[in-house]
C-alpha positions in Angstrom: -59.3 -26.8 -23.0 -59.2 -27.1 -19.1 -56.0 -28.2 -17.5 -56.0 -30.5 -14.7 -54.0 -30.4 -11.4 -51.8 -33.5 -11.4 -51.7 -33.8 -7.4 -52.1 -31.3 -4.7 -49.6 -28.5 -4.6 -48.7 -28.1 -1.1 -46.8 -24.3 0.2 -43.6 -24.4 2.1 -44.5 -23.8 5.7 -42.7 -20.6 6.9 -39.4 -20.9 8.4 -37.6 -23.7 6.3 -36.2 -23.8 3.2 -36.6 -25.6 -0.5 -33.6 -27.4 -1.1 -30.9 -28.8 0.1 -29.5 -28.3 3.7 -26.5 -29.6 3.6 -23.3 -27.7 2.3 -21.6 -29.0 -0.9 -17.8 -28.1 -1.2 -17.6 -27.4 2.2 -13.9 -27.0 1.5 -11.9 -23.3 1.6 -10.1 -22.8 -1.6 -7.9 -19.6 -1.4 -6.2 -17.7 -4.7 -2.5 -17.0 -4.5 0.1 -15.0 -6.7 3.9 -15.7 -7.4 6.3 -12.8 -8.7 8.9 -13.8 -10.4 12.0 -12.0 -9.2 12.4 -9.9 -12.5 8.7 -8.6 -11.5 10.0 -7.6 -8.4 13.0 -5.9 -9.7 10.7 -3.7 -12.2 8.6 -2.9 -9.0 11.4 -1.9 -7.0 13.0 0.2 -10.3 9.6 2.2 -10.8 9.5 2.8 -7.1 12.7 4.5 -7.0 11.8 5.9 -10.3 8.6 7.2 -8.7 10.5 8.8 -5.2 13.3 11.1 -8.1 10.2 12.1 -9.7 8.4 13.2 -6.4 11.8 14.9 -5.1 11.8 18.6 -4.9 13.9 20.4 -7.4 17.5 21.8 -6.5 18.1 25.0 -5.7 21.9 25.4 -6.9 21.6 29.1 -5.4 20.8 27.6 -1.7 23.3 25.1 -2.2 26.2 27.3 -2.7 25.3 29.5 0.0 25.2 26.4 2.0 29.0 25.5 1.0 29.6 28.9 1.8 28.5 28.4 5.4 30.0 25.1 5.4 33.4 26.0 5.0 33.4 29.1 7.3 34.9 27.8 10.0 33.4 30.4 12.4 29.7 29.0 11.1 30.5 25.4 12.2 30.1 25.4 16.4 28.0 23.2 18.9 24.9 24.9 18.3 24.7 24.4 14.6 25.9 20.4 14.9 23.6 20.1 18.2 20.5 21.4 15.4 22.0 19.6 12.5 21.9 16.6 14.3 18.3 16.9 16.0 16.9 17.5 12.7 18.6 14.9 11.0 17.3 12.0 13.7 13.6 13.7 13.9 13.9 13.0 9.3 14.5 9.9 9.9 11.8 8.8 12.5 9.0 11.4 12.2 
């Protein structure tokens, strides 16, 4: 059996496109999300959760000798306040 060509079958010339050309649904949609404020409490909870976890243990040995100091009254002049100070602001903002 021999099948015949219905009509001629012409090639698309280079440079253009089958198809439409215009665009359908030319219109932006966007995707948005709303928390509910109990979803934002949990998220604020397991950060704070997450910051104790990542703290650095105590050292009750360092913090005694740190009263210590403290309540000498000879330890506590400019120098040490001048320092305490300094490092105090460059926590804060470095």
């Amino acid at each position: 059996m021999m099948i015949d060509r219905i009509g001629p079958v012409e090639p698309i010339p280079p440079g253009k496109r089958a198809g439409r050309t215009e665009k359908i649904g030319t219109e932006e949609k966007s995707d948005s999300i709303s928390l509910s404020p109990q979803a934002m409490e949990k998220a604020e909870r397991y950060q704070v959760m997450e910051l104790i976890k990542s703290a650095p243990e105590l050292d009750e040995a360092r913090i005694a000798e740190l009263r210590a100091k403290i309540n000498d009254p000879a330890y506590l002049n400019q120098k040490v306040i001048d320092a305490t100070a300094e490092n105090i602001v460059n926590a804060w903002f470095a």
